[in-house]
C-alpha positions in Angstrom: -25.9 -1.1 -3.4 -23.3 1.2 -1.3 -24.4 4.5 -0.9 -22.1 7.7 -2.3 -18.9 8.3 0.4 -17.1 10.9 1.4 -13.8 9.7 1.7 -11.6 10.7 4.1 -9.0 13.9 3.8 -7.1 13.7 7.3 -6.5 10.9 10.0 -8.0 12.3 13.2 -5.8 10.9 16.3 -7.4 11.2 19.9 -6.2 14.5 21.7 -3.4 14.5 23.6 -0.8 17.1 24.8 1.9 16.4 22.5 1.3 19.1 19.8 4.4 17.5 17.3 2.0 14.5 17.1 -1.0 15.8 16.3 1.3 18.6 13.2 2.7 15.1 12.1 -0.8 13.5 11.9 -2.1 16.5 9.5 1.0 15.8 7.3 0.0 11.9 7.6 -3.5 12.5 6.4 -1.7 13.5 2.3 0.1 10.5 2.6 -2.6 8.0 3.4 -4.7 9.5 0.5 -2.0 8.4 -1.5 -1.4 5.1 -0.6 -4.9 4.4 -1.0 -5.0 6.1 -4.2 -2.3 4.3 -5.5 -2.3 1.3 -7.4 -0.1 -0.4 -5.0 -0.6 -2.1 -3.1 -0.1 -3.6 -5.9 1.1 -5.9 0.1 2.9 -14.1 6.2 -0.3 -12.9 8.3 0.4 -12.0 11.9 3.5 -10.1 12.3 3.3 -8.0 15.5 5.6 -6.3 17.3 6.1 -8.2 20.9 8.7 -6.0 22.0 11.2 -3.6 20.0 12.5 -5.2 16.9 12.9 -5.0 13.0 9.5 -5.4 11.0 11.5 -6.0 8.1 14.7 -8.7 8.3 17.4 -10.2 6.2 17.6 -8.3 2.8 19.0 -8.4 -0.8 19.8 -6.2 -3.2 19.3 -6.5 -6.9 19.0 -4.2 -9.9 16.9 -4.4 -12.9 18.1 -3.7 -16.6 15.2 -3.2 -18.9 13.8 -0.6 -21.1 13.7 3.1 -20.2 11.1 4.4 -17.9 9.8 0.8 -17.1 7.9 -0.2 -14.2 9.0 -2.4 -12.3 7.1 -5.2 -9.5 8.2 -7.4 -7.3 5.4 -10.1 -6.1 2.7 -7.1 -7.5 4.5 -4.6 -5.6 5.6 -1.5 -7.4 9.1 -0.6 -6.6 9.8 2.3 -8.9 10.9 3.0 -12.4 13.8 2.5 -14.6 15.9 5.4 -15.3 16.4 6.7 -18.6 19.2 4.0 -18.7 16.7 1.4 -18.4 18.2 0.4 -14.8 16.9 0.4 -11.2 18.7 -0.6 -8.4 16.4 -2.3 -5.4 17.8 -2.6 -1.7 15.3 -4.1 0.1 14.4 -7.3 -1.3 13.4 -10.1 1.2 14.5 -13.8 0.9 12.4 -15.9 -0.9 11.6 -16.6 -4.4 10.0 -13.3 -6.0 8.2 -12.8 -9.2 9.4 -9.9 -11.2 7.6 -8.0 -13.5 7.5 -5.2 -16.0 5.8 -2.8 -18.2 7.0 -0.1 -20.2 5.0 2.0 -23.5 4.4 0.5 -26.5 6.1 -3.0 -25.2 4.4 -6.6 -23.9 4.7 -7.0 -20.5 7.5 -9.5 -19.2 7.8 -11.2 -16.0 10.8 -13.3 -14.6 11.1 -14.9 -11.7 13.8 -14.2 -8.8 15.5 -16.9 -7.1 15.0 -17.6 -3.4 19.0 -16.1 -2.9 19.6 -14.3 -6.2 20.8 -10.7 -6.1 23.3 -8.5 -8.5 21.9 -7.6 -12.0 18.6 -9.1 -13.6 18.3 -8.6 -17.1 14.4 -8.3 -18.6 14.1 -8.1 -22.3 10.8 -6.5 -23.4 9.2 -6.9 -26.7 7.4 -4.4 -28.9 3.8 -4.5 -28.8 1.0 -4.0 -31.2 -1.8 -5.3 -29.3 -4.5 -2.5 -29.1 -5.9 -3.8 -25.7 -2.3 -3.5 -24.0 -1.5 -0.2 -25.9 -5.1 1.0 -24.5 -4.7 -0.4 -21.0 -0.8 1.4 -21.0 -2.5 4.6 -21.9 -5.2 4.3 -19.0 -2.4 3.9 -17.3 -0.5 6.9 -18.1 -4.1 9.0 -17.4 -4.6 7.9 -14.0 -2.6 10.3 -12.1 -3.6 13.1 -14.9 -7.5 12.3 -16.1 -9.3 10.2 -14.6 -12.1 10.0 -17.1 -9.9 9.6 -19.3 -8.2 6.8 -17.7 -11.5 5.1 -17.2 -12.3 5.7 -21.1 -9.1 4.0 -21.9 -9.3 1.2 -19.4 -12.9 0.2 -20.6 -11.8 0.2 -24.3 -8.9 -2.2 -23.0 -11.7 -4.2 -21.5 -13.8 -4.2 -25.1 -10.9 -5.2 -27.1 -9.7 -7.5 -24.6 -12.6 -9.8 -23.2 -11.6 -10.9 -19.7 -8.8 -8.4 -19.2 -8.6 -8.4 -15.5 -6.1 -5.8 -15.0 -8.6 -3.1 -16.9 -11.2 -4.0 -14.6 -9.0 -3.2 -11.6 -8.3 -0.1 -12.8 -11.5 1.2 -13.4 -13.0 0.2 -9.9 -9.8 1.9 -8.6 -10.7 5.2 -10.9 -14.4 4.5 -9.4 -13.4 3.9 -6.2 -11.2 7.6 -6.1 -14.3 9.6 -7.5 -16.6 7.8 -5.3 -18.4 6.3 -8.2 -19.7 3.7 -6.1 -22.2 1.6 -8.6 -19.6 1.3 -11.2 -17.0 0.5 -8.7 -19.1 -2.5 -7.7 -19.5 -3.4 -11.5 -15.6 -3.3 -12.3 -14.7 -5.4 -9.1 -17.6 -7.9 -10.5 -15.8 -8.1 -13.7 -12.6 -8.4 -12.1 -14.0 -11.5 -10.4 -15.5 -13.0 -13.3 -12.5 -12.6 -15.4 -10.4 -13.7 -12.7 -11.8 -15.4 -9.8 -10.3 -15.5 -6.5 -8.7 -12.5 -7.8 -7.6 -10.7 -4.0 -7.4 -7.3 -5.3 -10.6 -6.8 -6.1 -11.7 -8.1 -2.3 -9.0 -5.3 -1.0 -10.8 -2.6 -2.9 -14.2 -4.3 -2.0 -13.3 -3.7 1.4 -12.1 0.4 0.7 -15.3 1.1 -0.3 -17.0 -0.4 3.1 -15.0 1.3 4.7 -15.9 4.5 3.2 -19.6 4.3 3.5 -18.9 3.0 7.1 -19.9 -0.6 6.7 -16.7 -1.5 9.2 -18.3 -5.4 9.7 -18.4 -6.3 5.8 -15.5 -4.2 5.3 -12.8 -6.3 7.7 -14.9 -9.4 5.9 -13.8 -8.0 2.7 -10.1 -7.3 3.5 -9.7 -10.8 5.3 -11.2 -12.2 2.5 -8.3 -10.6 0.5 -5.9 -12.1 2.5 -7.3 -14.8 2.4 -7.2 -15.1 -1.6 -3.8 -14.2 -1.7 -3.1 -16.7 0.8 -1.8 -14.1 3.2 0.1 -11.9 1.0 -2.1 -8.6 0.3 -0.6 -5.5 2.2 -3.4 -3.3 0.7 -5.5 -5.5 2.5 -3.3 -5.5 5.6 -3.3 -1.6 5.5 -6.8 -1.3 4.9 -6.8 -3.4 8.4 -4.2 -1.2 9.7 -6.3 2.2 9.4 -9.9 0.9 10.0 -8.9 -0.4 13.5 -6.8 2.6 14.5 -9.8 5.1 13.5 -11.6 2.6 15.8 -9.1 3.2 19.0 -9.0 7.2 18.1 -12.7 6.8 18.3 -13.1 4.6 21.7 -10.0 7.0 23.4 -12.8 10.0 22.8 -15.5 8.0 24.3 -13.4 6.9 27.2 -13.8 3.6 26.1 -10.2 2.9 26.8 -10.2 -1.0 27.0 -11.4 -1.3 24.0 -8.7 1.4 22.6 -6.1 -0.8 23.9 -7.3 -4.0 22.0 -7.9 -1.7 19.0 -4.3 -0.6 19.1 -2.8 -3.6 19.3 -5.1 -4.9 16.1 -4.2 -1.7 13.8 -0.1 -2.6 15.0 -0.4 -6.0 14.0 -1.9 -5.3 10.9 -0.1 -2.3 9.7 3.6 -4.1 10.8 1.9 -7.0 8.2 2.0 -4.3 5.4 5.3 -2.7 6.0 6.8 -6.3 6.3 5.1 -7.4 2.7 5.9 -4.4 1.3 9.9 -4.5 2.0 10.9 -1.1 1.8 8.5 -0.2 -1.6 8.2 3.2 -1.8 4.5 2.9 -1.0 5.8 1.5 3.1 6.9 5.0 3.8 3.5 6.6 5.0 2.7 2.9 7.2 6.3 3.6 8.6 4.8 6.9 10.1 1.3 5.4 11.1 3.1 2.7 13.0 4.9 4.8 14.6 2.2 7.0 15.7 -0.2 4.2 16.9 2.9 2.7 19.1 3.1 6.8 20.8 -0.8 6.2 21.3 -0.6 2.9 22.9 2.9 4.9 24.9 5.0 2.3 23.6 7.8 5.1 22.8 10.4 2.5 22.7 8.8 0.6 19.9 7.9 4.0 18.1 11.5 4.8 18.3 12.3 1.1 16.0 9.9 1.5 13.7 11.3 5.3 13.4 14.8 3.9 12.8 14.1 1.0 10.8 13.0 3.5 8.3 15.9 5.7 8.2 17.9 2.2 7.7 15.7 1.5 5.0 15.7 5.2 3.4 18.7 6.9 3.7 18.4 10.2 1.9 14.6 10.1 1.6 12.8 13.8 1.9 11.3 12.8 5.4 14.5 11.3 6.7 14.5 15.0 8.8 11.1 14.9 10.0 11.5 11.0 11.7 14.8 12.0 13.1 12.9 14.9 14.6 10.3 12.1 16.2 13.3 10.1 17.6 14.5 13.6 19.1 11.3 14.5 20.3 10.9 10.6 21.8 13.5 10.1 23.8 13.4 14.3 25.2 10.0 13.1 26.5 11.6 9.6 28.1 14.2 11.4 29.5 12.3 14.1 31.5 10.2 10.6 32.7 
């Protein structure tokens, strides 16, 4: 059994003169409590960058009609809501053939699939719903991000009325896994796995509470094990990678260890560019834009911090911290110019 964690509040990054990276890392640290918090990650191996280049290529852009205030995934990954028009456009679509799915209160949830080159409009009909273990599961839902007993009162009762309801179960080891509820975390993700075996969620959130208790070995087993389930597409996994091996470098540049910060840098770029790239501009990329970028400034890879930097502005025009990774571009090339 895992003992109780504490889990993280800020990223630490190894000290260093540059007194903008270390402000941006303590407005980093909110971020990655919520990407870990969120149900994502809801996220093909190997992506690295060799030199400076796009994580993220060719993309489409399609818009979703559906009910009001819908939910709406794309291969698991949560790409927003509808408005109260039931419509939400999404510009960052990869090739490929996608699965589409959504949820809205009080209707079943529909899936469609997305052609390998289909873009424009994409009509998803919803039905109503009476089915209690649904209607309870949609509540936990709703509590999540308001009460989490609550939400864990309402996913179990989605669990009772629906035996086997794998998506309850993964909610309540995510609730578990927040409060640091470690034993009935554990319990949920076993459920999850009997109700759904193979199931590589429950391996990515395996591997989140390792990490937390420090188990780093059986923690990277865990998240490759994810991957490995969803035959290489699980950016929560690929995150989980991403921050486990640059807390690793951060630790070995404090100890001098500087080899093996090198090689530990290169392993959290690798697998945080995985993430962002399986994500595909989800509003859950944003804070792995800003890690990335911060590990290449570690490793002084400025050009490559300056891509990844761009790449998101391309990818969100108009967002809130458009301002803040201009600023880092600023700041970047100031630094390569007084060089």
């Amino acid at each position: 059994m895992l003992s109780k964690p504490t889990f993280p509040t800020t990223i630490h990054v190894s000290d260093r003169p540059n007194i903008e990276v270390q402000m941006r890392t303590s407005r980093v640290s909110s971020w990655v409590r919520n990407v870990f918090a969120a149900a994502i990650l809801a996220i093909a191996a190997g992506a690295v960058f060799g030199q400076a280049r796009s994580t993220i290529g060719e993309l489409r852009q399609v818009t979703i009609t559906t009910e009001p205030r819908a939910r709406v995934w794309i291969d698991d990954v949560l790409y927003g809501t509808t408005s109260d028009a039931g419509s939400l456009k999404i510009s960052t679509i990869s090739p490929g053939r996608k699965v589409v799915r959504v949820r809205a209160d009080g209707f079943k949830e529909s899936q469609r699939t997305l052609l390998p080159t289909q873009s424009g409009i994409v009509s998803i009909s919803l039905t109503p719903t009476t089915d209690a273990a649904e209607l309870a599961y949609q509540e936990a839902e709703r509590l999540s991000n308001v009460d989490r007993g609550k939400a864990a009162a309402a996913y179990t009762r989605a669990a009772k009325l629906r035996p086997g309801y794998a998506d309850a179960y993964i909610g309540l080891a995510r609730i578990y896994a927040e409060t640091s509820e470690i034993t009935n975390a554990e319990k949920a993700i076993a459920a999850a796995r009997r109700a759904k075996p193979g199931i590589s969620v429950a391996s990515a959130i395996e591997g989140r509470l390792l990490k937390a208790v420090g188990e780093e070995t059986k923690a990277v087993a865990a998240f490759k094990r994810a991957i490995r389930e969803g035959s290489g597409f699980e950016p929560e996994a690929y995150t989980g990678l991403g921050l486990l091996y640059k807390e690793k470098a951060e630790a070995n540049a404090a100890e001098g260890e500087f080899e093996l910060e090198t090689a530990n840098y290169s392993e959290a770029a690798k697998y945080l560019s995985t993430a962002i790239k399986q994500l595909s501009g989800a509003p859950d990329s944003v804070v792995l834009y800003q890690l990335l970028g911060l590990v290449y400034e570690q490793q002084k890879k400025p050009e490559m911090a300056i891509s990844v930097y761009k790449e998101f502005l391309r990818l969100f025009p108009g967002h809130p911290e458009s301002s803040a990774f201009e600023s880092f571009i600023t700041q970047l090339k100031k630094q390569e110019a007084e060089q």
